[in-house]
PyMOL Python script that loads the backbone (N, CA, C, O; Angstrom):
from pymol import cmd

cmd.read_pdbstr("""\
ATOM      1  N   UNK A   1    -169.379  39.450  98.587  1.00  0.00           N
ATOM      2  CA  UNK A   1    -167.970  39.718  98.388  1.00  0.00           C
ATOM      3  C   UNK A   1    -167.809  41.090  97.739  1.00  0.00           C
ATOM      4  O   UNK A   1    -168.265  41.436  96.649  1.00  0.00           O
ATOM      5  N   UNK A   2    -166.906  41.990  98.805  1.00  0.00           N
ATOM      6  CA  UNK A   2    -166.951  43.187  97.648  1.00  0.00           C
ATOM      7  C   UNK A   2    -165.089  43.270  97.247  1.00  0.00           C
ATOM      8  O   UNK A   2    -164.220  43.071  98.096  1.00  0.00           O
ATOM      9  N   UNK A   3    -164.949  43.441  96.502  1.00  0.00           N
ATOM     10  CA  UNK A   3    -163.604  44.130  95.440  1.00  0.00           C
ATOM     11  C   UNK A   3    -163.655  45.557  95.286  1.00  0.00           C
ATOM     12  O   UNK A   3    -164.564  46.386  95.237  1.00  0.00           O
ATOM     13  N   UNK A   4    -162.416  45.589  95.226  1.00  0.00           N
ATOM     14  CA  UNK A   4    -161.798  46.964  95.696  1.00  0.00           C
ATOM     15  C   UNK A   4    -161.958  47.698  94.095  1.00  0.00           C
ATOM     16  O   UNK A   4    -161.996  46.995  93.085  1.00  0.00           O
ATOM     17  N   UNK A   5    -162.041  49.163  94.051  1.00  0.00           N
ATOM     18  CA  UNK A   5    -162.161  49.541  92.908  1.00  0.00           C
ATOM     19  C   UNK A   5    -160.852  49.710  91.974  1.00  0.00           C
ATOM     20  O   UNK A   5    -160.157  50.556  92.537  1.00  0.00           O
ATOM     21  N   UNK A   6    -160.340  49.359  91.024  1.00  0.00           N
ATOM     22  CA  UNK A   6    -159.421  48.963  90.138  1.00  0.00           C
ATOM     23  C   UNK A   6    -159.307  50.895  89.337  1.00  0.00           C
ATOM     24  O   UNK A   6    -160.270  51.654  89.239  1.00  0.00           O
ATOM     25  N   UNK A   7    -158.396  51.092  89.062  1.00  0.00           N
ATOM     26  CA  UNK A   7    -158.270  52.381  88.620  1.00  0.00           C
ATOM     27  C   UNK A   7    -157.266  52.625  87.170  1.00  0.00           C
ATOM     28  O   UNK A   7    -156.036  52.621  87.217  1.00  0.00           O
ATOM     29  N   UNK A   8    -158.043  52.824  85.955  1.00  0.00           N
ATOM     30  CA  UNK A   8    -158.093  52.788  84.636  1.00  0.00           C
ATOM     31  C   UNK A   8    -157.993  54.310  84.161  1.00  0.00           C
ATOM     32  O   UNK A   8    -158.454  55.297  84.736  1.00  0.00           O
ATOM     33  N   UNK A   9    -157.328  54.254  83.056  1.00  0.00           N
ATOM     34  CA  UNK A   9    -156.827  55.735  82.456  1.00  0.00           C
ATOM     35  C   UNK A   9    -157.617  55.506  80.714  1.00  0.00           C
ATOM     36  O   UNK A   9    -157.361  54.611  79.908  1.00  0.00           O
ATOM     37  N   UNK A  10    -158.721  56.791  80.546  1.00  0.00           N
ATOM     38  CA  UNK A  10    -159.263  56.910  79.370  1.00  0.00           C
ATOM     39  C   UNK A  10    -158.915  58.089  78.893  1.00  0.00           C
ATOM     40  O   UNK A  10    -158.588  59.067  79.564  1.00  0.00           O
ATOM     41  N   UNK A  11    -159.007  57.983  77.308  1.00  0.00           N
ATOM     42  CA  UNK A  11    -159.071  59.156  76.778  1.00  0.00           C
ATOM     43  C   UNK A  11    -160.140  60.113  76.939  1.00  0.00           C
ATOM     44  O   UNK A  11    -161.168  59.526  76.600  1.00  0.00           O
ATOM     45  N   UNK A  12    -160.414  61.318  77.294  1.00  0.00           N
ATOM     46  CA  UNK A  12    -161.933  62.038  76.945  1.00  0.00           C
ATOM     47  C   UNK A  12    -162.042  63.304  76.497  1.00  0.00           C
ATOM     48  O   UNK A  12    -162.061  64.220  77.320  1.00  0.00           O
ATOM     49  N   UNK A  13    -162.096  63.462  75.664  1.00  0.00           N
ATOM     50  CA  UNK A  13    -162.255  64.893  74.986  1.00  0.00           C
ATOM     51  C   UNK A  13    -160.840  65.212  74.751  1.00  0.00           C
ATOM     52  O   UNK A  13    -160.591  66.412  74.870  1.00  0.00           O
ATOM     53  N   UNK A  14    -159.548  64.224  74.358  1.00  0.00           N
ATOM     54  CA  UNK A  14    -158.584  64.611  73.991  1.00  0.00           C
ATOM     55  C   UNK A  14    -157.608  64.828  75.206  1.00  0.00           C
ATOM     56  O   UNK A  14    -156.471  65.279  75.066  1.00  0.00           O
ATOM     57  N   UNK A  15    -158.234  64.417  76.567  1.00  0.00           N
ATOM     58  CA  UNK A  15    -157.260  64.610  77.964  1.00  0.00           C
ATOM     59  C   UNK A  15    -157.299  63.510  78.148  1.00  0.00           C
ATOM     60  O   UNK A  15    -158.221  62.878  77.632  1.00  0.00           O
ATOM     61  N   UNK A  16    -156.099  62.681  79.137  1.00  0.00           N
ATOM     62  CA  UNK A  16    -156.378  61.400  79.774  1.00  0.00           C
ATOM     63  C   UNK A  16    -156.943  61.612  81.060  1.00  0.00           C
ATOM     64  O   UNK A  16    -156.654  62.505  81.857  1.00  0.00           O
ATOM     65  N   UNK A  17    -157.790  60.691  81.181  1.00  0.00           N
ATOM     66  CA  UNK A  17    -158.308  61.007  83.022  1.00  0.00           C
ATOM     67  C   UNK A  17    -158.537  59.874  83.708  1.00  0.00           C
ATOM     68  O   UNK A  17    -158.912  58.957  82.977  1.00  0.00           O
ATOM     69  N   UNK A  18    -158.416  59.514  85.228  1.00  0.00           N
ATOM     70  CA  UNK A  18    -158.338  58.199  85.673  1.00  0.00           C
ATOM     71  C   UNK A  18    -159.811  57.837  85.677  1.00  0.00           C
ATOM     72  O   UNK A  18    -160.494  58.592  84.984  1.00  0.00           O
ATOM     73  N   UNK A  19    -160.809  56.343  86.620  1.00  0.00           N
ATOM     74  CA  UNK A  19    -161.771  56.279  86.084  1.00  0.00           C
ATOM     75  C   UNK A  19    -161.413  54.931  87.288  1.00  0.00           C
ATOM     76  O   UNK A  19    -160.667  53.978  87.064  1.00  0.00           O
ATOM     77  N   UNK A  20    -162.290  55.234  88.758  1.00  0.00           N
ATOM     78  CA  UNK A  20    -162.007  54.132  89.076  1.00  0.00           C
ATOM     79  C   UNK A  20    -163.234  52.720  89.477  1.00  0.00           C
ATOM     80  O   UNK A  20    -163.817  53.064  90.506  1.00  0.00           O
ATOM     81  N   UNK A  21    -163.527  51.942  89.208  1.00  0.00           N
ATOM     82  CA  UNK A  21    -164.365  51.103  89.439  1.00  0.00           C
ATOM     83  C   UNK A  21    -163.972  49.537  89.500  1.00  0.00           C
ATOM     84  O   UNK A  21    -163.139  48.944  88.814  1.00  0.00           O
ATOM     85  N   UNK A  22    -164.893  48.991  90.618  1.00  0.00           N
ATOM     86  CA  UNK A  22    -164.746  47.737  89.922  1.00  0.00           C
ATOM     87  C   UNK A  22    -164.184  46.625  89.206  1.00  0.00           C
ATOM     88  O   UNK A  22    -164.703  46.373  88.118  1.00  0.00           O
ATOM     89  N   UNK A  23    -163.796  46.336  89.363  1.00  0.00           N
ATOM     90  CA  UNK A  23    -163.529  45.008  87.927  1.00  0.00           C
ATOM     91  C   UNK A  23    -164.554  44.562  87.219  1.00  0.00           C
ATOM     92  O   UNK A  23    -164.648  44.370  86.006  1.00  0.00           O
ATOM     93  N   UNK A  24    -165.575  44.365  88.371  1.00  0.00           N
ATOM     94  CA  UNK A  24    -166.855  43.569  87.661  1.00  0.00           C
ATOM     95  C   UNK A  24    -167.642  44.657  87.198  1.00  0.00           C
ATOM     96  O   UNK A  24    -168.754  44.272  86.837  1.00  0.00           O
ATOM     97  N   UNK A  25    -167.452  45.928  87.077  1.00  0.00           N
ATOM     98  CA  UNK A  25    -167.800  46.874  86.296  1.00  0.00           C
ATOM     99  C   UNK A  25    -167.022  47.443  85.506  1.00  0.00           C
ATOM    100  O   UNK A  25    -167.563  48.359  84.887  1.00  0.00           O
ATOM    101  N   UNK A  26    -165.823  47.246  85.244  1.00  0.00           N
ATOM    102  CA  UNK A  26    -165.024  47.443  83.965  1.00  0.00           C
ATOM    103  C   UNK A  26    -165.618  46.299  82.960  1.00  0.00           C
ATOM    104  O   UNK A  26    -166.074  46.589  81.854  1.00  0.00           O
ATOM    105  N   UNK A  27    -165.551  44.778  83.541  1.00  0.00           N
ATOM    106  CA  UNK A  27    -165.397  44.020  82.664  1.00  0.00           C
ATOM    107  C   UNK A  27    -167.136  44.229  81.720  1.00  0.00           C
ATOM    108  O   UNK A  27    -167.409  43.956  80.551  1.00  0.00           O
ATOM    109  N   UNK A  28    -167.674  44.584  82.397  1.00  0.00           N
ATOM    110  CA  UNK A  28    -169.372  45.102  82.332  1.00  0.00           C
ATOM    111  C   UNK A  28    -169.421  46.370  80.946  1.00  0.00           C
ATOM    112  O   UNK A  28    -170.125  46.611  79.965  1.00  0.00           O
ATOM    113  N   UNK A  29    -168.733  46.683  81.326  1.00  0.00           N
ATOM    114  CA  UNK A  29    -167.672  48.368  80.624  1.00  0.00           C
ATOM    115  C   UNK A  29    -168.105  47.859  79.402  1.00  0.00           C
ATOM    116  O   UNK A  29    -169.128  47.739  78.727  1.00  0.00           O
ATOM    117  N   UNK A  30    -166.367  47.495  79.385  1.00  0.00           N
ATOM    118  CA  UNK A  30    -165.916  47.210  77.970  1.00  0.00           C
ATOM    119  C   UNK A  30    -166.735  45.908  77.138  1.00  0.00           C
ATOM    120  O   UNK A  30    -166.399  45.847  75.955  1.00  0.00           O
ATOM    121  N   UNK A  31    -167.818  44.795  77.597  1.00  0.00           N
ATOM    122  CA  UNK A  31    -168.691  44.376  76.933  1.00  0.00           C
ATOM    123  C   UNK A  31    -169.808  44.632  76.506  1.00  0.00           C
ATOM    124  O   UNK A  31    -170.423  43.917  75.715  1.00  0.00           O
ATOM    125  N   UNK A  32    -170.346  46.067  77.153  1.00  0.00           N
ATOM    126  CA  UNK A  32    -171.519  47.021  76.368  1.00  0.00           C
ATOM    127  C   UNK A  32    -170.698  47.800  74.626  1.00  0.00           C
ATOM    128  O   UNK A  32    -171.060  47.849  73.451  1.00  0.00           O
ATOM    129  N   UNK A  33    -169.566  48.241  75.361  1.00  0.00           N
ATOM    130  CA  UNK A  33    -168.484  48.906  74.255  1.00  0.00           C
ATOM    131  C   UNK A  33    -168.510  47.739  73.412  1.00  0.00           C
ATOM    132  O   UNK A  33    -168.979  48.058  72.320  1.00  0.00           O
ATOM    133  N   UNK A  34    -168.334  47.046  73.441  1.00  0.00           N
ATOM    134  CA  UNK A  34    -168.165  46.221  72.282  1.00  0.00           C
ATOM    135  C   UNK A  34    -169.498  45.659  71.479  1.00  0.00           C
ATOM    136  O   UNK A  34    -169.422  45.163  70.355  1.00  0.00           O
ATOM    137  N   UNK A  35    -171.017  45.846  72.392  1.00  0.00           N
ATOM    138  CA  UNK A  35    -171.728  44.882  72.206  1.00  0.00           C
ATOM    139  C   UNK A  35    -172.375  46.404  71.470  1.00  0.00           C
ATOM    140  O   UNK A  35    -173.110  46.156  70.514  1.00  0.00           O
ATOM    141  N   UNK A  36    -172.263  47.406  71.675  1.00  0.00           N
ATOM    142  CA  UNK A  36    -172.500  48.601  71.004  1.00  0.00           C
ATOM    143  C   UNK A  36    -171.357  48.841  69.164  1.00  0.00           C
ATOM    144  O   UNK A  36    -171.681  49.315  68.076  1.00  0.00           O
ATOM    145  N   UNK A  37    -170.210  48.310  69.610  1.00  0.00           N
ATOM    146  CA  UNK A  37    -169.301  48.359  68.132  1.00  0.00           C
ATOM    147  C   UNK A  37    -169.268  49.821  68.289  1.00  0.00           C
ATOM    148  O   UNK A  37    -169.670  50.667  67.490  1.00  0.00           O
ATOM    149  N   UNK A  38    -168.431  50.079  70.081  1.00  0.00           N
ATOM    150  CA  UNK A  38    -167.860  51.309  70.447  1.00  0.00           C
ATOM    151  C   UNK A  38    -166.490  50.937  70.971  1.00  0.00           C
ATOM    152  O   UNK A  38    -166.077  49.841  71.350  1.00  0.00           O
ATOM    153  N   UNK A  39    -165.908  52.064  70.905  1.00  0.00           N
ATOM    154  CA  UNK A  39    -164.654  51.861  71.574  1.00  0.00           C
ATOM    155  C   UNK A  39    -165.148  52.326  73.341  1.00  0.00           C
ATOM    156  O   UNK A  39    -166.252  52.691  73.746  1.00  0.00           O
ATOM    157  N   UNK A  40    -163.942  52.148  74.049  1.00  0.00           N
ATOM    158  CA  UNK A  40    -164.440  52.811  76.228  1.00  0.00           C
ATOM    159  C   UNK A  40    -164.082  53.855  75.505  1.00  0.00           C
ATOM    160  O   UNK A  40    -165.128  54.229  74.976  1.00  0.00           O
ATOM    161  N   UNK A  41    -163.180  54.580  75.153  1.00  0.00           N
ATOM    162  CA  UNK A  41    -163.084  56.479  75.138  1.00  0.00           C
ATOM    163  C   UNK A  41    -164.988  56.607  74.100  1.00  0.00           C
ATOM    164  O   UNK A  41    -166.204  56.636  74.293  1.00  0.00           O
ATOM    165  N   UNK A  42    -164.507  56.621  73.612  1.00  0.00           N
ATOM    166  CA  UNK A  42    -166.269  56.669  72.341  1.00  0.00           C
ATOM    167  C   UNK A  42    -167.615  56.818  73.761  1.00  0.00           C
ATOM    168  O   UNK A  42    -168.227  57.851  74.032  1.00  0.00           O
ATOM    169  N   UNK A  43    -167.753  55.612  74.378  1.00  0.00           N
ATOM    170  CA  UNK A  43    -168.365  55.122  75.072  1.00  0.00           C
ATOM    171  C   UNK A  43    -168.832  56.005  76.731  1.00  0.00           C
ATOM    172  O   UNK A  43    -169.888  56.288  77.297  1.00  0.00           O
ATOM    173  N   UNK A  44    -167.295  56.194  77.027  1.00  0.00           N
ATOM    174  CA  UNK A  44    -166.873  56.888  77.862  1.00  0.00           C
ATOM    175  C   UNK A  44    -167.600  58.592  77.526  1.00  0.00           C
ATOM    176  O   UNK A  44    -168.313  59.129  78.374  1.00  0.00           O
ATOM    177  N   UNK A  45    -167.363  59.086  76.544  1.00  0.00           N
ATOM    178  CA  UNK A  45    -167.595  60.614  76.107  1.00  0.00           C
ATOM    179  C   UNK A  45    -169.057  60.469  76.506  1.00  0.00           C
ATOM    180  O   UNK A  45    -169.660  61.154  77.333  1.00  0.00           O
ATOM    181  N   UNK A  46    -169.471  59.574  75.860  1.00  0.00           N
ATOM    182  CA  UNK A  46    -171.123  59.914  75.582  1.00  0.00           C
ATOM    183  C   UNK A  46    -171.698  59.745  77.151  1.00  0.00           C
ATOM    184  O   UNK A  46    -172.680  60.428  77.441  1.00  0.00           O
ATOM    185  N   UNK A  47    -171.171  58.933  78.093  1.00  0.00           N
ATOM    186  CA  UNK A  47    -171.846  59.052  79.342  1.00  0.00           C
ATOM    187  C   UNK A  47    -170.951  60.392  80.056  1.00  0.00           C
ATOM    188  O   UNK A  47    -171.681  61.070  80.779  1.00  0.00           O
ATOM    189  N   UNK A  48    -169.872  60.761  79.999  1.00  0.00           N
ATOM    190  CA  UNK A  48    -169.928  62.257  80.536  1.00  0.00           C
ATOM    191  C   UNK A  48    -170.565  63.346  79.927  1.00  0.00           C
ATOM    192  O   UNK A  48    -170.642  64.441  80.485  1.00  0.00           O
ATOM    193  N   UNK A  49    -171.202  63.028  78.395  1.00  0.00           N
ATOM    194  CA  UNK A  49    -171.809  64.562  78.173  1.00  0.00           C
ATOM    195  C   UNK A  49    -173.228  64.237  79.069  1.00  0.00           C
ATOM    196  O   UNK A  49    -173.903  65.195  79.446  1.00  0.00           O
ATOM    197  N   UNK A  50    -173.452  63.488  79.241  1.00  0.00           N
ATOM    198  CA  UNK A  50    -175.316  63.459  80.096  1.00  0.00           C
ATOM    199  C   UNK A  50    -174.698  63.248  81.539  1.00  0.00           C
ATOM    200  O   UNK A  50    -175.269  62.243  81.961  1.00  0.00           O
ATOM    201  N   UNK A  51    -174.037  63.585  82.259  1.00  0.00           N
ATOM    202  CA  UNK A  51    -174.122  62.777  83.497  1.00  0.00           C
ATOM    203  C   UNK A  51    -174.469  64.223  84.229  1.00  0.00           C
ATOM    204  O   UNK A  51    -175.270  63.950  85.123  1.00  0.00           O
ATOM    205  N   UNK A  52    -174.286  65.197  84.226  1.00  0.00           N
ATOM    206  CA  UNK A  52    -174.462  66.483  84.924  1.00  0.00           C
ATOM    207  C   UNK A  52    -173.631  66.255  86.086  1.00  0.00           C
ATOM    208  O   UNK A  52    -172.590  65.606  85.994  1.00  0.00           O
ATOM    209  N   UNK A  53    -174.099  66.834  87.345  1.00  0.00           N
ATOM    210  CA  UNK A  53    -172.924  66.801  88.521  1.00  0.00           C
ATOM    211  C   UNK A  53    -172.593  65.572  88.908  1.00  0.00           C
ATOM    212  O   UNK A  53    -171.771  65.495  89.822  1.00  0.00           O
ATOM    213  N   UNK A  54    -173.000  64.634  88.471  1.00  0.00           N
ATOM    214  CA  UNK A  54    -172.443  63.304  88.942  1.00  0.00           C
ATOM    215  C   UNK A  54    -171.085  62.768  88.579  1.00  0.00           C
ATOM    216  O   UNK A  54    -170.734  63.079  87.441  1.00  0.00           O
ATOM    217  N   UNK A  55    -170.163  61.976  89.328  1.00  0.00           N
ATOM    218  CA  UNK A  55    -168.874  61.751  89.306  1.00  0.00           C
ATOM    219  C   UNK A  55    -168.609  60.880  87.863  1.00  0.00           C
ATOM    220  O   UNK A  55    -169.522  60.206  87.385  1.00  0.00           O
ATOM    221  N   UNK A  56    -167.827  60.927  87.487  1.00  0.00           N
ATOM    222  CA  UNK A  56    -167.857  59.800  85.965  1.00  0.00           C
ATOM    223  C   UNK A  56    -167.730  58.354  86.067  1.00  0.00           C
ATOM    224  O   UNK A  56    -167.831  57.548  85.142  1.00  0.00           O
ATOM    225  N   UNK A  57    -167.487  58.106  87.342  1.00  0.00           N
ATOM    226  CA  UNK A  57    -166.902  56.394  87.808  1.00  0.00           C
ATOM    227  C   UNK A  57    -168.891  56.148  88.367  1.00  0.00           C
ATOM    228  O   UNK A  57    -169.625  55.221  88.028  1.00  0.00           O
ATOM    229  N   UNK A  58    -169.188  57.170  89.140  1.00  0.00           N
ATOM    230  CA  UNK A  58    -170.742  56.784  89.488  1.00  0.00           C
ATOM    231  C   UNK A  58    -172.046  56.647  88.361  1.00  0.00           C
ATOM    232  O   UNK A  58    -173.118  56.057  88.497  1.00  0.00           O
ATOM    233  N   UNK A  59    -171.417  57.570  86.996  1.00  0.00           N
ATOM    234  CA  UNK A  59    -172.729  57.511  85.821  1.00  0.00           C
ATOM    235  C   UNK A  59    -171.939  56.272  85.272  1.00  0.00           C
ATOM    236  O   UNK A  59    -171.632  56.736  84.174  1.00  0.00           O
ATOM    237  N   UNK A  60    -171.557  55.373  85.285  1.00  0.00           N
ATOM    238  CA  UNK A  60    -170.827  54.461  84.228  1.00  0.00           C
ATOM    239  C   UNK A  60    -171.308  53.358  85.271  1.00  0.00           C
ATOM    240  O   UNK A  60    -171.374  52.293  84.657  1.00  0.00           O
ATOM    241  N   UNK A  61    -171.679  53.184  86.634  1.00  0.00           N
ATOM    242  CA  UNK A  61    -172.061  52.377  87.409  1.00  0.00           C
ATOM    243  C   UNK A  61    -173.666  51.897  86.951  1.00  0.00           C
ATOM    244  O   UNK A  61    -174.340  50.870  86.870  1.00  0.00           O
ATOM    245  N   UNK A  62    -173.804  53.647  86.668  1.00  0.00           N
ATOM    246  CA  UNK A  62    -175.337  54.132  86.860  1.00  0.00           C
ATOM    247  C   UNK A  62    -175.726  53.304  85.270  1.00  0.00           C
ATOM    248  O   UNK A  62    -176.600  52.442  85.178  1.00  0.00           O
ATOM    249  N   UNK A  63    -174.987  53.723  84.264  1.00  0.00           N
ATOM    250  CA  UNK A  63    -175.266  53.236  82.933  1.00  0.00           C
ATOM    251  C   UNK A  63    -175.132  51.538  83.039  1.00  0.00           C
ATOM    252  O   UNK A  63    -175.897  50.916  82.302  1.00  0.00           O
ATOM    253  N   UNK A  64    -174.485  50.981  83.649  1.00  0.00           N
ATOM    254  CA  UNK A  64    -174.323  49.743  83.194  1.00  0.00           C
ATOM    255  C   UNK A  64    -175.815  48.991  84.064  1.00  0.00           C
ATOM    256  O   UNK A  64    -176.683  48.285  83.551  1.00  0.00           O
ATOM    257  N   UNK A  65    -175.721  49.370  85.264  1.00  0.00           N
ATOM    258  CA  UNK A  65    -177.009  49.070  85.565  1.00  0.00           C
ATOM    259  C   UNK A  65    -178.249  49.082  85.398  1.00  0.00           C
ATOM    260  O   UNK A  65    -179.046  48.440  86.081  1.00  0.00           O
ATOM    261  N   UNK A  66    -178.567  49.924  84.338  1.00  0.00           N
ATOM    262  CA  UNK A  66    -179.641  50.741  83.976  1.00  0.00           C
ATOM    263  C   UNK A  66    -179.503  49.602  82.507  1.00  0.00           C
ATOM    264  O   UNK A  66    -180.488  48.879  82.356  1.00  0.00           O
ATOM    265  N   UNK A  67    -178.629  49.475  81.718  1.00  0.00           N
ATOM    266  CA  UNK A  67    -178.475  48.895  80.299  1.00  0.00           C
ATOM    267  C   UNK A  67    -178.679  47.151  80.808  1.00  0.00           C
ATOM    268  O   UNK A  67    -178.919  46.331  79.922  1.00  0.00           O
ATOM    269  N   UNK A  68    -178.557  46.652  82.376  1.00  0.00           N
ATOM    270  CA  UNK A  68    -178.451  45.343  82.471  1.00  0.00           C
ATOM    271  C   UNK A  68    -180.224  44.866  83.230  1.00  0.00           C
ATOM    272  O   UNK A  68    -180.752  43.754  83.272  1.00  0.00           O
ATOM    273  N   UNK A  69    -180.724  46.158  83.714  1.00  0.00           N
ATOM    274  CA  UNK A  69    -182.054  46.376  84.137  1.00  0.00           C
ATOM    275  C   UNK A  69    -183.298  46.139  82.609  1.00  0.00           C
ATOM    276  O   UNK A  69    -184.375  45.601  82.354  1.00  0.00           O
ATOM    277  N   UNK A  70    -182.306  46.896  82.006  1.00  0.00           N
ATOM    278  CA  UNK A  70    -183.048  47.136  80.313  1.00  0.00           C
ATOM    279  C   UNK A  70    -183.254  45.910  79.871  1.00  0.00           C
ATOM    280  O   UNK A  70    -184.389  45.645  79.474  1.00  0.00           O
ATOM    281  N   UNK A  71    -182.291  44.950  79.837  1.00  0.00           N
ATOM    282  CA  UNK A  71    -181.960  43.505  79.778  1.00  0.00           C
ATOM    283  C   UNK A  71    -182.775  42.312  80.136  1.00  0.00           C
ATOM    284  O   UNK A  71    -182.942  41.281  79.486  1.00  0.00           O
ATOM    285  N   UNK A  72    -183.177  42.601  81.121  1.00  0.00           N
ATOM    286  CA  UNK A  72    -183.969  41.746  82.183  1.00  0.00           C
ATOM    287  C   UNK A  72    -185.361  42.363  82.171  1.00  0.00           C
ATOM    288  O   UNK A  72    -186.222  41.647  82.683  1.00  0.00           O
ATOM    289  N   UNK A  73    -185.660  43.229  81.821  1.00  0.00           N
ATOM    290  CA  UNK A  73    -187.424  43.695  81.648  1.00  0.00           C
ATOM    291  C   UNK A  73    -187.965  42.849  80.631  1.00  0.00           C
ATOM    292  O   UNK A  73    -189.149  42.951  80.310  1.00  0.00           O
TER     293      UNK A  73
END
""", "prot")
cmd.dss("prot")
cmd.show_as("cartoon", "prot")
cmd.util.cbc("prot")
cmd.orient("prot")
């Protein structure tokens, strides 16, 4: 089953910017943010300063998968 990507407005560096993914990767999102005792903008910053040319909706795919891989090793 795939779901359509859902499209969310964050703070980042003091601009708002849209951010579209998922549901089942928002909801993925905001329970690392929390399971970290981060806020999504907080959360959000720190995966656009490392992502280099990659899109910000694709490193936040990339991070949650990578943190749920981490999980399961």
């Amino acid at each position: 089953m795939t779901t359509r990507p859902v499209k969310h407005s964050v703070t980042l560096h003091g601009h708002r910017t849209s951010i579209s993914l998922e549901p089942e990767f928002w909801d993925a999102f905001r329970a690392a943010a929390k399971e970290d005792g981060k806020g999504l903008n907080e959360l959000t910053a720190e995966i656009d300063e490392t992502r280099g040319d990659v899109g910000l909706g694709s490193a936040i795919r990339v991070y949650i998968l990578t943190r749920l891989q981490a999980k399961l090793a």
